[in-house]
VOBA-1610 file (N, C-alpha, C; in pm, whole numbers, padded with zeros to 5 digits, always signed):
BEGIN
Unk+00508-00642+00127Unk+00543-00624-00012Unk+00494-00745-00092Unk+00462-00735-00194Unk+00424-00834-00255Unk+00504-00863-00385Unk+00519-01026-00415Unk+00565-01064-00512Unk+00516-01051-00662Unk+00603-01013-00770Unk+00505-01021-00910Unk+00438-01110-00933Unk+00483-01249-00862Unk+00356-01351-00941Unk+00250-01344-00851Unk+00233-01263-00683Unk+00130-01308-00628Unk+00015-01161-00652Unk+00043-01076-00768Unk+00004-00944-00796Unk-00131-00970-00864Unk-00243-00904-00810Unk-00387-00887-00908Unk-00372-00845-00992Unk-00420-00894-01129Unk-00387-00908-01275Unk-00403-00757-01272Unk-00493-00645-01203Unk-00495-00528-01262Unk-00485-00442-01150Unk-00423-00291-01170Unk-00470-00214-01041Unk-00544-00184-00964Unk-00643-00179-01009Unk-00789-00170-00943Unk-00813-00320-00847Unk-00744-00441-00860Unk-00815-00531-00773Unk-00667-00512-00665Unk-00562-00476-00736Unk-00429-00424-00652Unk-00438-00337-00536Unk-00544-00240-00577Unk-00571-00117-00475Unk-00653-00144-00352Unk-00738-00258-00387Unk-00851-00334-00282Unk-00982-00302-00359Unk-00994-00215-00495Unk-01099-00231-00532Unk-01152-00065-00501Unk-01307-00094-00513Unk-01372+00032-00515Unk-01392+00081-00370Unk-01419+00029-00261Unk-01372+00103-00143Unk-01253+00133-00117Unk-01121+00105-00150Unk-01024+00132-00123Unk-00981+00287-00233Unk-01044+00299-00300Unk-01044+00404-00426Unk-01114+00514-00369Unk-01241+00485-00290Unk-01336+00585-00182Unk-01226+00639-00086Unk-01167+00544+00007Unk-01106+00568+00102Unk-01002+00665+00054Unk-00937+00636-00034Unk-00775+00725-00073Unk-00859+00841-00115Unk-00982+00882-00212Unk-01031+00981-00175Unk-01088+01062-00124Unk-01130+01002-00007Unk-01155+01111+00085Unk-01064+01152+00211Unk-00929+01065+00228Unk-00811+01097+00252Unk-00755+01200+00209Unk-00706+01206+00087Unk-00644+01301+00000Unk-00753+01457-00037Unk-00888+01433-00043Unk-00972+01546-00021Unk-00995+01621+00087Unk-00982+01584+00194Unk-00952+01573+00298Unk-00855+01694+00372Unk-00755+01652+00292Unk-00614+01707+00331Unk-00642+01852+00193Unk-00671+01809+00081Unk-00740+01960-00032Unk-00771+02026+00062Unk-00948+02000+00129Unk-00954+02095+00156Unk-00921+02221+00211Unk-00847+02158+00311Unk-00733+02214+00448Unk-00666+02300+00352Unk-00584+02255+00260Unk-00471+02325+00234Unk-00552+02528+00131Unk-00439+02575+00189Unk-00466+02675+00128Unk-00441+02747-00022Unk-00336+02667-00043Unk-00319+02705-00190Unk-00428+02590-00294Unk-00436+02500-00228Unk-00595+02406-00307Unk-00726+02464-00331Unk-00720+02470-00195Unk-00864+02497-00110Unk-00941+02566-00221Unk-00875+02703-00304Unk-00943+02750-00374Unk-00972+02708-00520Unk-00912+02607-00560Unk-00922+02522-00703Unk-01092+02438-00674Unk-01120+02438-00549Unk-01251+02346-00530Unk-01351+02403-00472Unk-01324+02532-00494Unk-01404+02627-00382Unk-01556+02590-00452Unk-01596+02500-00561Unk-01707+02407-00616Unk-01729+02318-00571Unk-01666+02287-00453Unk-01654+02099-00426Unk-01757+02083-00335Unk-01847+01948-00358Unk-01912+01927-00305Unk-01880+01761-00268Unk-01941+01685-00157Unk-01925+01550-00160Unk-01930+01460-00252Unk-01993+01465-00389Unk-02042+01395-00444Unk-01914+01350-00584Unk-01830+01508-00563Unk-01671+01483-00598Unk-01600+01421-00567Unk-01583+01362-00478Unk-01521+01250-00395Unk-01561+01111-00486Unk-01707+01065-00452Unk-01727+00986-00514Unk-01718+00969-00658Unk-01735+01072-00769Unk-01715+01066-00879Unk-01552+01049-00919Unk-01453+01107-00841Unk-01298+01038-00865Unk-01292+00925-00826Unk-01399+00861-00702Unk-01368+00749-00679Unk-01355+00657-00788Unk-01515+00662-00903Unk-01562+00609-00972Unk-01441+00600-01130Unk-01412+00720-01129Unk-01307+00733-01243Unk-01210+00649-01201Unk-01152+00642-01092Unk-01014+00605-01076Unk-01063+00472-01087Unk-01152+00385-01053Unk-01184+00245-01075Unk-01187+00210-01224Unk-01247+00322-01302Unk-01197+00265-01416Unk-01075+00283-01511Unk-01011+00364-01478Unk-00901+00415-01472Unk-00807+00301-01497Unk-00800+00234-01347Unk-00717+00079-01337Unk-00804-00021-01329Unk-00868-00035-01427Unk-00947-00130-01459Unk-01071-00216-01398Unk-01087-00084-01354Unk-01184-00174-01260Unk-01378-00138-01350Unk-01440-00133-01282Unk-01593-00145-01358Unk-01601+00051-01453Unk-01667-00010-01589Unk-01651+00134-01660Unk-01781+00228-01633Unk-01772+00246-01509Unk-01880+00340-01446Unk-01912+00477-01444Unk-01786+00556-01497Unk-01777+00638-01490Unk-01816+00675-01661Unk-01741+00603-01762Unk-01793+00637-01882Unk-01955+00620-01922Unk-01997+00489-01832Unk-02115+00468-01877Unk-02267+00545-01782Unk-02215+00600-01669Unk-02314+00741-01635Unk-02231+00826-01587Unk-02130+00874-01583Unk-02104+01026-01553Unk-02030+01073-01677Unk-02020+01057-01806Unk-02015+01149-01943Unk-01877+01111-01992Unk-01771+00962-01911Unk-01667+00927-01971Unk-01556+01065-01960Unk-01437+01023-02076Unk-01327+01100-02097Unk-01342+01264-02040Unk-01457+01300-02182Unk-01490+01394-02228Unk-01515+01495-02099Unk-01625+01425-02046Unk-01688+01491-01901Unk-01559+01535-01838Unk-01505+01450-01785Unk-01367+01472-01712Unk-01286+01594-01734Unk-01229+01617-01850Unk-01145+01671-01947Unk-01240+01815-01896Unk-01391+01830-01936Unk-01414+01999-01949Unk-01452+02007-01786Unk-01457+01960-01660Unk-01482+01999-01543Unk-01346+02037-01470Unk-01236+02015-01606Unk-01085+02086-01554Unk-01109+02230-01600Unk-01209+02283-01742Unk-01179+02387-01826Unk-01218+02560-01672Unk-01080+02669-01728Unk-01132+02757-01688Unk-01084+02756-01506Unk-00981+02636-01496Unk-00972+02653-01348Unk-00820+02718-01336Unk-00753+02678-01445Unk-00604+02800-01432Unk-00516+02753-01344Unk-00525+02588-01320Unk-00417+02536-01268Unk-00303+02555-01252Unk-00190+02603-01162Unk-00044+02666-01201Unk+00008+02506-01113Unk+00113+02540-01193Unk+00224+02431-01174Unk+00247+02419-01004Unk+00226+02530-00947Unk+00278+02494-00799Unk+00184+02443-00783Unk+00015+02470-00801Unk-00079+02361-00699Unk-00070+02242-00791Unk-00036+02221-00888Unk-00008+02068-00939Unk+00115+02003-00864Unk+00171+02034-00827Unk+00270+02028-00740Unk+00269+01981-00619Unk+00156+02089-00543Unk+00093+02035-00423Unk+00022+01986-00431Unk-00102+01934-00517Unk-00180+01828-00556Unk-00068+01638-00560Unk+00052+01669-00623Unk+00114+01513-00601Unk+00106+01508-00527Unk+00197+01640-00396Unk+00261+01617-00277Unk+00113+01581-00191Unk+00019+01587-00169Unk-00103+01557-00104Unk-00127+01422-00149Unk-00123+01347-00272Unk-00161+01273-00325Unk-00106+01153-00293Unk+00047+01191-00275Unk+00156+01124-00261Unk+00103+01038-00088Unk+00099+01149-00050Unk+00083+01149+00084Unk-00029+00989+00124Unk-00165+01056+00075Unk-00274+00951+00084Unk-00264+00825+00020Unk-00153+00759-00073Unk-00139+00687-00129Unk-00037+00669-00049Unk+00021+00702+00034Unk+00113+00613+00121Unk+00049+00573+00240Unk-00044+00655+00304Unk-00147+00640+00372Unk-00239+00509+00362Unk-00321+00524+00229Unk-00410+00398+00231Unk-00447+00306+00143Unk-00319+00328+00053Unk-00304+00165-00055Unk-00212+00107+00028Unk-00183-00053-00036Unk-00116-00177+00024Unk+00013-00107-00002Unk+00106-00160+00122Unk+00220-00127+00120Unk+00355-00220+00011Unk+00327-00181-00121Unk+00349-00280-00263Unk+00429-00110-00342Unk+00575-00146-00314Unk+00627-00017-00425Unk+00599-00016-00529Unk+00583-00095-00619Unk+00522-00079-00736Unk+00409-00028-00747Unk+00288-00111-00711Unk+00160-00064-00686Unk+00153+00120-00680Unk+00196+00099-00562Unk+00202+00315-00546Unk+00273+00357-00679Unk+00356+00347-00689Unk+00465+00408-00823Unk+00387+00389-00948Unk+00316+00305-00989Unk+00207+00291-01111Unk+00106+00381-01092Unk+00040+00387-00964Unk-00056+00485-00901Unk-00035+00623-00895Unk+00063+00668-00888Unk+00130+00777-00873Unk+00196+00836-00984Unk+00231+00763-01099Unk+00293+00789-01210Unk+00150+00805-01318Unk+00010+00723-01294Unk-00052+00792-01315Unk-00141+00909-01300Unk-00129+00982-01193Unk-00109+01136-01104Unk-00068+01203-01151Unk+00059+01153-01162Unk+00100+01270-01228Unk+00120+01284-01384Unk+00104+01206-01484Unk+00034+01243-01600Unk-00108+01266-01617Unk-00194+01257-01540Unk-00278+01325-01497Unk-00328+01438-01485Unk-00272+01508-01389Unk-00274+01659-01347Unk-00205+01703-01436Unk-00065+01671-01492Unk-00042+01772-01635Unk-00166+01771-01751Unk-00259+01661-01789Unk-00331+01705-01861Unk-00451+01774-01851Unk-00488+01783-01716Unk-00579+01855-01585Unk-00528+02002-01616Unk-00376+02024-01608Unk-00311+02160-01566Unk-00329+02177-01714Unk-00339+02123-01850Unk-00328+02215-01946Unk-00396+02218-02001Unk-00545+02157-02004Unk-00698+02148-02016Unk-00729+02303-01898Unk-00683+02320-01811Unk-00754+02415-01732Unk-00706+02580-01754Unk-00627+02577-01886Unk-00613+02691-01912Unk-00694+02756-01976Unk-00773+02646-02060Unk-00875+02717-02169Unk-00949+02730-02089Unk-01071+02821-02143Unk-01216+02825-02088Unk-01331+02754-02075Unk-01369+02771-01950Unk-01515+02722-01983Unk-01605+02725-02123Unk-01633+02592-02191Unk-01681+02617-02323Unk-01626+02583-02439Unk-01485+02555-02380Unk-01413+02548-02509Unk-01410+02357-02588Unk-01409+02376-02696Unk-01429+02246-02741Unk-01267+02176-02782Unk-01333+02082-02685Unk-01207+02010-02686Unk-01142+01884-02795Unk-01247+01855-02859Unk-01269+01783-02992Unk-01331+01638-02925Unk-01233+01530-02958Unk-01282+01364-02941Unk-01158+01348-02858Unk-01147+01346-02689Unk-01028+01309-02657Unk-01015+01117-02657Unk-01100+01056-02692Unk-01109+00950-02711Unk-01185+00883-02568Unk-01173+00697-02592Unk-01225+00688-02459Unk-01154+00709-02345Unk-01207+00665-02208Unk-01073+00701-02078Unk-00994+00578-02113Unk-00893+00681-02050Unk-00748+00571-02081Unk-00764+00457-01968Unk-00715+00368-01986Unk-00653+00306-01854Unk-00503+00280-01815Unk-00491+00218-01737Unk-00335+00252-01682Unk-00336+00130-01619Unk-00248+00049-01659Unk-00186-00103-01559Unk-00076-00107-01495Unk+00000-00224-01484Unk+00117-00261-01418Unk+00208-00164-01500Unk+00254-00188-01642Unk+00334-00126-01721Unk+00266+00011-01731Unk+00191+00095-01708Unk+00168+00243-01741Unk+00081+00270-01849Unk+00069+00333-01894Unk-00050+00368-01982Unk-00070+00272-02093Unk-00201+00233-02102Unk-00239+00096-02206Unk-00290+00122-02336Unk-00406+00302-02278Unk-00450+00311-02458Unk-00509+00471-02383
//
């Protein structure tokens, strides 16, 4: 467990960084695929999904803005939810998986997970209600990606 004063100023250097962001996702994808009520939300998934959450989630908690500056930022994110019809139970089983790999292979720091996890799950609710509309639909300026620190959402 670690102490607040001996804590990396941000989540991302908290988590171990950008391999440790790889690792929890392909843990937690891992276990998607398997499952059967998932399985079919990704029946698109290819490897290269893995790495692109990796990349988000680094900047996410602050780590390098890689994802805004070549894979299309917020915006991108936001319409590769559109048209998938997310229901509350696989958001559901999406924590419970999530939950899982984040107990699995971040530092064993309750906070750490609980910041990690609390952004999950505001997350997937805006995942689950972006994925009702359709493919196509304009979503306006959701602004830039947020990030998320020690205290929870920053901007």
């Amino acid at each position: 467990m670690t102490s607040p004063s001996e804590r990396p100023e941000t989540l991302y250097e908290a988590v171990g960084g950008a391999d440790a962001l790889s690792q929890l996702s392909n843990t937690f994808y891992e276990a998607v695929l398997a499952d059967p009520l998932l399985a079919p939300v990704f029946a698109d998934f290819t490897p290269t999904h893995i790495e692109h959450v990796a990349v988000w989630l680094a900047e996410i908690f602050d780590g390098p803005a890689r994802f805004s500056g070549e894979l299309g930022g917020h915006q991108a994110l936001l319409r590769a939810h559109l048209g998938l019809s997310i229901t509350e139970e696989q958001r559901v089983r999406w924590m419970e998986l999530m939950t899982a790999a984040v107990e699995e292979e971040l530092p064993d720091d309750e906070l750490l997970r609980r910041r990690v996890l609390e952004y999950f799950d505001w997350g997937t609710k805006i995942a689950r209600s972006v994925s009702a509309d359709p493919p196509g639909t304009d979503l306006g300026d959701p602004g830039p990606t947020p990030r998320w620190g020690w205290d929870g959402l920053r901007r």
